[in-house]
Steps between C-alpha positions, in 0.01 A plus 500: 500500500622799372559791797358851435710780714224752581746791373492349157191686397679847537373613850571478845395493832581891709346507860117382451449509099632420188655699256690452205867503478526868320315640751680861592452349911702166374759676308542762782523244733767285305687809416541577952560124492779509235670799762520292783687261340737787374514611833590146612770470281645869538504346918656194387751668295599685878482189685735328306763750349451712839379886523293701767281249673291808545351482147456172490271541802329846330466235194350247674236755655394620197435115378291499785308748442467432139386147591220671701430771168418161325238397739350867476437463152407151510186514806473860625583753245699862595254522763584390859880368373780485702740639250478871375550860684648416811757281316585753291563735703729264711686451139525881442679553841767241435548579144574879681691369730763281316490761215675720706697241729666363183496905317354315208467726200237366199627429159439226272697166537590193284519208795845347501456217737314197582317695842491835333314363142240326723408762717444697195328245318279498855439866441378448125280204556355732795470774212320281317250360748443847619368598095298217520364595842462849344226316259356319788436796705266583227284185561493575888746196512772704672437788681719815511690411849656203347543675170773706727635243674616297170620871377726521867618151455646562166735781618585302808600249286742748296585643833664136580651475190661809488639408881637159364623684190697794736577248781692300223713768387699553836 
């Protein structure tokens, strides 16, 4: 007897209902999905070849909270989630904070190493899922709170690269 996988038909299953694979919610949601695993390889990348445990513990928080994003979109919607204004604002402060520990100065980079290209290739899938969210906030998927919180985590994530990129030169 031949087995039928129940995604076979072009749809799948998101919190209570089912909706098919090219759905802006599923794509939106694969998209955050696809930047944890960025962000767990940018951590992995520390872990083994060493760098400030620091990041790899701001990294890990924002897979965290990402993780939690995903179940916003999935059951609740923008309304009532965990993730948004707050969170942003926590991001803001640090982004401050190590901008002018480190007297980081913003120009445009080519990544040169193995933790550098991944924290920047953390920062333009976070781009990326923050245009798509920018399309979803139009459907009432998103709401504007977490709109700002993807935009903060991008520049954290070019804050940390820039740090492993100036921490590398001396």
């Amino acid at each position: 007897m031949k087995r039928v996988h129940r995604g076979d038909d072009g749809c799948t299953d998101i919190g209570l209902r089912r909706v098919p694979k090219d759905f802006i919610t599923v794509e939106l949601m694969g998209q955050i999905d696809e930047l944890i695993a960025v962000l767990g390889l940018a951590r992995g990348i520390l872990s083994k070849f060493g760098g400030p445990e620091w990041i790899a513990r701001g990294l890990e928080r924002e897979q965290r909270r990402l993780q939690k994003l995903i179940a916003c979109i999935a059951y609740e919607g923008s309304r009532g989630c965990e993730v948004g204004e707050a969170d942003a604002e926590e991001i803001d402060r640090e982004c401050r904070e190590l901008w002018q520990r480190f007297s980081l100065s913003f120009r445009f980079v080519v990544p040169q190493d193995l933790l550098d290209a991944a924290l920047h290739l953390a920062r333009a899938v976070c781009r990326r899922v923050e245009r798509v969210a920018v399309r979803a906030r139009r459907l009432g998927i998103v709401g504007e709170a977490q709109l700002k919180y993807l935009n903060r985590l991008s520049d954290l994530l070019y804050v940390y690269a820039r740090i492993v990129e100036e921490t590398a030169k001396h």
